[in-house]
C-alpha positions in Angstrom: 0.0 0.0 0.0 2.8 2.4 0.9 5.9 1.5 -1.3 5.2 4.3 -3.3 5.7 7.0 -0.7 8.9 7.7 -1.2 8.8 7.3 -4.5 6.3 11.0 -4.8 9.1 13.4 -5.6 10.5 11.2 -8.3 7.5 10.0 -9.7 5.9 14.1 -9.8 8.8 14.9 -11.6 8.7 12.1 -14.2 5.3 12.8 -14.7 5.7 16.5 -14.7 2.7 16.7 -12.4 1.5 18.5 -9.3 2.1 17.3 -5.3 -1.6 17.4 -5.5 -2.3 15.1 -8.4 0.9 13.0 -7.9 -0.7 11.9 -4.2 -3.0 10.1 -5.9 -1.0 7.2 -6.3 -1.6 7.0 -2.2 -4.9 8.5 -2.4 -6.8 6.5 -4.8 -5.5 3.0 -3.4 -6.7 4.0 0.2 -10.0 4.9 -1.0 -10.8 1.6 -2.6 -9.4 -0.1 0.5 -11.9 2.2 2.5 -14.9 1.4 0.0 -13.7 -2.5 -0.2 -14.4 -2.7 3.6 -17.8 -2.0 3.7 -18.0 -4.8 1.6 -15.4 -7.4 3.0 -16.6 -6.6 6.6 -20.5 -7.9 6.2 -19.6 -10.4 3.9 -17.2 -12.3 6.6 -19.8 -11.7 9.0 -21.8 -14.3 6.8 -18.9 -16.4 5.2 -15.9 -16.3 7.7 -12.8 -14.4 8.1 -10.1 -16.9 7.2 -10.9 -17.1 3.2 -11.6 -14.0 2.6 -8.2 -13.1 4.3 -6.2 -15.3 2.1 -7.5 -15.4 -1.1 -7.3 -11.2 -1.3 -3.9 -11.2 0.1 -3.0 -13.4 -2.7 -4.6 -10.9 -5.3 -2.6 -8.1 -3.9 0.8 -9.9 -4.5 -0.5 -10.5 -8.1 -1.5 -7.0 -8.6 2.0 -5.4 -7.4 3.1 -7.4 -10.2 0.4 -5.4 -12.4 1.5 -2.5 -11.5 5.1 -2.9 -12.0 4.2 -3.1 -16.2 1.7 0.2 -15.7 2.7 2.1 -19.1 1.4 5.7 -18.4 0.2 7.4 -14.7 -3.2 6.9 -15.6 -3.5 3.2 -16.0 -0.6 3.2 -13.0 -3.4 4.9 -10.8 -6.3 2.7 -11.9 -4.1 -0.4 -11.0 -3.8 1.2 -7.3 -7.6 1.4 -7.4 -7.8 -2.3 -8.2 -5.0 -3.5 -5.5 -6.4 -0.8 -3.2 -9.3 -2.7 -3.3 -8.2 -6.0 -2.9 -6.3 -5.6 0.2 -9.3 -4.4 2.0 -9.9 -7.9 2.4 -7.2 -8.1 5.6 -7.6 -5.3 8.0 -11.7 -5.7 7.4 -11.5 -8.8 8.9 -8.4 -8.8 11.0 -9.5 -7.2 13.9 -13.1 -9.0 13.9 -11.3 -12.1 13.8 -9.3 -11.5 17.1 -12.5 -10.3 18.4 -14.2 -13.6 18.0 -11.0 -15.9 19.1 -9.9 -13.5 22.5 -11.1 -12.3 25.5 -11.1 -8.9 26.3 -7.2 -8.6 27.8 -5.9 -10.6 25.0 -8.0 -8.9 22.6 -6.1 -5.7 23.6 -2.6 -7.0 23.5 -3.2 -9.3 20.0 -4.8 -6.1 18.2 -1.7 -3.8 19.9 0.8 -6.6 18.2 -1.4 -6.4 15.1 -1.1 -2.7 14.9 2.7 -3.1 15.5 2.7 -5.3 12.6 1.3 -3.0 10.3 4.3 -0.6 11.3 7.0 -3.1 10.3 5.3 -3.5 7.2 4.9 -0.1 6.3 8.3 0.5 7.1 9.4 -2.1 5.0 7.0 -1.6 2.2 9.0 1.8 2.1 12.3 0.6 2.3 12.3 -1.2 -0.4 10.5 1.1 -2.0 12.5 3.4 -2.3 16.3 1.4 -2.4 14.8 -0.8 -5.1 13.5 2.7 -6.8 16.4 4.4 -6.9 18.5 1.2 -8.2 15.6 0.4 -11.0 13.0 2.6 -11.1 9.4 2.1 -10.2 8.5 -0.8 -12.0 11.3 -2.5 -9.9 10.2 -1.5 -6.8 6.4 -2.9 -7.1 8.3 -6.2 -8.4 10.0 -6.3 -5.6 7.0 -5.7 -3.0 5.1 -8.1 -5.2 7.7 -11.2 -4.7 8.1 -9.4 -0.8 4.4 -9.9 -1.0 3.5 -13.6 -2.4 6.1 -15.1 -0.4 4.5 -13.6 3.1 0.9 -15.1 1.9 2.4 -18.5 1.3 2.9 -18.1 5.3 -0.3 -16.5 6.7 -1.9 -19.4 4.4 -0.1 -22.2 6.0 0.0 -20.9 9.7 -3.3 -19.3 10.4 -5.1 -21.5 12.4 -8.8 -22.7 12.2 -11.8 -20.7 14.0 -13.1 -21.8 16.7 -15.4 -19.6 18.4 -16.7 -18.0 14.6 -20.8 -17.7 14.3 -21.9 -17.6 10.9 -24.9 -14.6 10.1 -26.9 -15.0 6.7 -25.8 -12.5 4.8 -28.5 -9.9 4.1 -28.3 -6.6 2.5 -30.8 -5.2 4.5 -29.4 -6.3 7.8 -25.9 -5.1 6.9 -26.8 -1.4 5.9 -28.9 -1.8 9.5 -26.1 -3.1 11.1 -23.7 -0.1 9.6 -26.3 2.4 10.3 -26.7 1.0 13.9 -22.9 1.6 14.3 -23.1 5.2 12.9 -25.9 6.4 15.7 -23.8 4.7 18.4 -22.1 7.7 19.9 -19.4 6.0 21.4 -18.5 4.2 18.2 -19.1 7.3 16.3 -16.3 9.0 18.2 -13.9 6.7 17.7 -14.6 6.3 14.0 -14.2 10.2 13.5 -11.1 10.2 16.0 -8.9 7.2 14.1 -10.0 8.7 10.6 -9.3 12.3 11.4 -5.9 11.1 13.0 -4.9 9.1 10.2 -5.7 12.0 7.8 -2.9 14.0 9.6 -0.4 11.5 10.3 -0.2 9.4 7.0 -0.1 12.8 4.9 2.5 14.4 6.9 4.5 11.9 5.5 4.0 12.5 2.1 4.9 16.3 2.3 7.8 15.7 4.6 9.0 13.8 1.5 8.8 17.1 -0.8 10.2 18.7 1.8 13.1 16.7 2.0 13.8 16.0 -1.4 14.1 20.2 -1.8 17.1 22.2 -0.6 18.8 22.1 1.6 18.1 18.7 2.4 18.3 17.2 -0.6 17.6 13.4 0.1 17.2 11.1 -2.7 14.8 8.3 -3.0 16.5 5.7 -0.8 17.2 7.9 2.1 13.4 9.0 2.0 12.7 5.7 2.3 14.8 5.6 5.0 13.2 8.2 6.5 9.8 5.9 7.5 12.1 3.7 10.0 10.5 6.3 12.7 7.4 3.8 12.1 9.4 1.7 15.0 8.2 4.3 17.4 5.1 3.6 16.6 5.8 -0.2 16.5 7.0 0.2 20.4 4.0 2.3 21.4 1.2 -0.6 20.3 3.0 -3.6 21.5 2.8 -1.9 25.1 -0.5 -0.3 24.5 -2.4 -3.1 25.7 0.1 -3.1 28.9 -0.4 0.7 29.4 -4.5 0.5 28.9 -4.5 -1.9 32.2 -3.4 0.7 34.3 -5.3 3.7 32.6 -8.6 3.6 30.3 -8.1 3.5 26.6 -10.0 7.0 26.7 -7.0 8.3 28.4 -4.7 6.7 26.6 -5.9 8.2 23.3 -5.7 11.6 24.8 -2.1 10.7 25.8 -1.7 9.4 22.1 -2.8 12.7 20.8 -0.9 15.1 22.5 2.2 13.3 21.8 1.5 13.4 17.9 0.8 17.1 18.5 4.3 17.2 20.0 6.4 15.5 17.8 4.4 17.6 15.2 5.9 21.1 16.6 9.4 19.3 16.8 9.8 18.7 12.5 9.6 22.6 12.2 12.9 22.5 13.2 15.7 22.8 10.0 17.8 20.0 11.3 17.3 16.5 9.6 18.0 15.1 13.3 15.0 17.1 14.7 12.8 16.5 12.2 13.9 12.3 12.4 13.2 12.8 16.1 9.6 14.3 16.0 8.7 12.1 13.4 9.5 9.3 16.0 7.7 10.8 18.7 5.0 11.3 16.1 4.5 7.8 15.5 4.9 6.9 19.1 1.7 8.9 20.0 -0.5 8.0 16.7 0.1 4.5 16.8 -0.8 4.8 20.5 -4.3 6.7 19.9 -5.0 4.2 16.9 -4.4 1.0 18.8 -6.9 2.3 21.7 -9.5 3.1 19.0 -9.8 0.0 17.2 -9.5 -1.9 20.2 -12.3 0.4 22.0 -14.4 0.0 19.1 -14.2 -3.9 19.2 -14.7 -3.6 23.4 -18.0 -1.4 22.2 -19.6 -3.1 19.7 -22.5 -5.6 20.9 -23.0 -7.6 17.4 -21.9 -7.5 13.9 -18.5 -7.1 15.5 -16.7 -7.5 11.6 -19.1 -4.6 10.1 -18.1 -2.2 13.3 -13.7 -2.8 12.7 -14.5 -2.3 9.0 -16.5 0.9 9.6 -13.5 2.0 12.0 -11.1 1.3 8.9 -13.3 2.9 6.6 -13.2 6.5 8.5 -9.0 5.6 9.0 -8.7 4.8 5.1 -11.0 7.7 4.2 -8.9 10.2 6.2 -5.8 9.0 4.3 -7.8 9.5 0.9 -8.6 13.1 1.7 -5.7 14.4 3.6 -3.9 15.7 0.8 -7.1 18.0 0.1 -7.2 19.7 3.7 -3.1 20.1 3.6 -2.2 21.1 0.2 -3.7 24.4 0.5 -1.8 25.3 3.7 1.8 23.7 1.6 0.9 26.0 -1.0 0.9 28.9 0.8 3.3 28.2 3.8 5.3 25.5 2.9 6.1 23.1 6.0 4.7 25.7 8.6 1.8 25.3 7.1 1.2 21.5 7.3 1.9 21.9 10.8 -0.6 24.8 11.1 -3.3 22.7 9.5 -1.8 19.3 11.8 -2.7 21.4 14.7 -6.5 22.2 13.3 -7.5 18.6 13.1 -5.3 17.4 15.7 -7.4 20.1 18.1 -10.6 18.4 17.3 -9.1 15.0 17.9 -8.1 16.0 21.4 -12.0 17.4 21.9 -13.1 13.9 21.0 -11.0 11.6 22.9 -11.6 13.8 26.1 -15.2 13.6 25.7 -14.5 9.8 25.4 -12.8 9.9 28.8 -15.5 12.2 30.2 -18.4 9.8 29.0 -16.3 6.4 30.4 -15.4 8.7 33.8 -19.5 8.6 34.2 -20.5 5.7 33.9 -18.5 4.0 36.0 -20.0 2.7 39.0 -19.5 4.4 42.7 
């Protein structure tokens, strides 16, 4: 999903096109992802999680390959839509399918090391990325995830084990959209949903102009050492494998607030014009995202009553959503104050995050007993 990040300044100038429409290669995949869960989420409510897991995994492999032979930036970006969409088929059902195998401590730790996961491999995604780009190009680098890719489903195939506490539901239009809609007037799922997607818009997209940033003068930094640049992911690796540790001593509404504040921190740290401050606060960045994010999918899995796949796909859908329109709420601030204003606009959303997650703690705070 990532491997093109670093890849943006490179590929906007091959192109000759705009930051705006050259983040659509990140754009356009994470809005199919965000559309396939609505449909991956019901559907493994009624068929089970494991299949649908494994056989879209193995599609994405394929269509990393796909891309790889894209001959022009407009058939490149419809082959993100397709791959976009078949990876929705993991973190729809992911989550749901710890849900239905743990309890509610080991729930919280598995989705923390899940979440921790998904750092590694965005970091790596990345990595190669960008290495393999600046070596051979773009095409080489999607072969490369695509091998990366195939051989890692060969494993999740062979080693995920059989459910054993899974419930099969009909599937039934009606009752899904019910069962969506029932999500959207729960208030305390609501907030979650608006806090991860809102988050994600900020973090995820920072990311993207750091890389313009970067690639400019006086820093200068060429594809590989942007990719490089996304090993500050391992803060964010660290802060979910402890999450679960941390939200046994404080609630998860807490811990989000924590989460968010530390984001806004790290944020304020990458105005500095020091490559070491700026790898610093992009750490401490991670740290408190990854922190927030784990604590909301996890809270929305401890929330919802039923339908407990269509809930963690509806939580993904706001998170892949935020990613999809990011670029739209920061562009206008990068156009007219370069980094400053990213972090000006970071700030904004990251204000009405805060509002949210206290409300959260303020809500919990009340209703518990004595």
């Amino acid at each position: 999903l990532y491997a093109p990040q670093p890849l943006l300044p490179e590929l906007r100038e091959v192109y000759g096109v705009s930051t705006l429409v050259v983040s659509l290669v990140m754009s356009v995949a994470t809005l199919a992802l965000a559309g396939a869960l609505l449909v991956f989420g019901p559907l493994s409510d009624a068929i089970g999680r494991g299949g649908i897991m494994r056989v879209t995994l193995l599609l994405t492999g394929l269509c990393s390959l796909g891309v790889a032979l894209a001959p022009s930036f407009e058939v490149l970006l419809a082959l993100r839509l397709v791959q976009g969409f078949v990876l929705g088929g993991l973190p729809a059902v992911a989550i749901a399918w710890m849900g239905d195998e743990f309890d509610r401590p080991a729930l919280m730790a598995a989705v923390g090391l899940y979440i921790g996961a998904n750092t590694l491999g965005g970091i790596g995604g990345r990595l190669i990325g960008g290495s393999i780009g600046e070596i051979g190009g773009a095409g080489a680098s999607f072969v490369a995830i695509g091998a990366v890719t195939l051989v890692g489903v060969m494993l999740f195939w062979k080693l995920l084990p059989p459910p054993r506490q899974f419930q099969s539901r009909r599937f039934e239009l009606k009752a899904a959209l019910v069962d969506l809609a029932g999500h959207l007037r729960h208030p305390l799922l609501l907030a979650a949903y608006l806090l991860g997607g809102l988050n994600f818009l900020i973090f995820i997209n920072q990311y993207s102009y750091i890389t313009f940033r970067l690639a400019d003068e006086p820093f200068g930094l060429s594809a590989r050492w942007l990719g490089l640049i996304f090993l500050t992911y391992l803060g964010g690796t660290l802060s979910s494998a402890f999450s679960g540790r941390l939200a046994r001593s404080f609630s998860q509404p807490a811990c989000m607030t924590l989460g968010i504040l530390v984001l806004m921190t790290g944020t304020l740290m990458t105005l500095r014009e020091s490559l070491a401050w700026i790898i610093v606060g992009l750490t401490i960045n991670a740290v408190g995202f990854f922190l927030a994010h784990s604590m909301a999918s996890s809270w929305v899995g401890r929330q919802a009553q039923r339908a407990r796949g269509s809930a963690s796909a509806l939580y993904l859908v706001f998170y892949y959503l935020g990613a999809s329109l990011g670029s739209l709420w920061l562009e206008p601030f990068w156009q007219r104050g370069g980094w400053l204003g990213v972090v000006i606009a970071s700030w904004l959303m990251l204000s009405i995050t805060l509002g949210i997650a206290l409300w959260l703690w303020r809500t919990e705070w009340r209703a518990e007993p004595g």
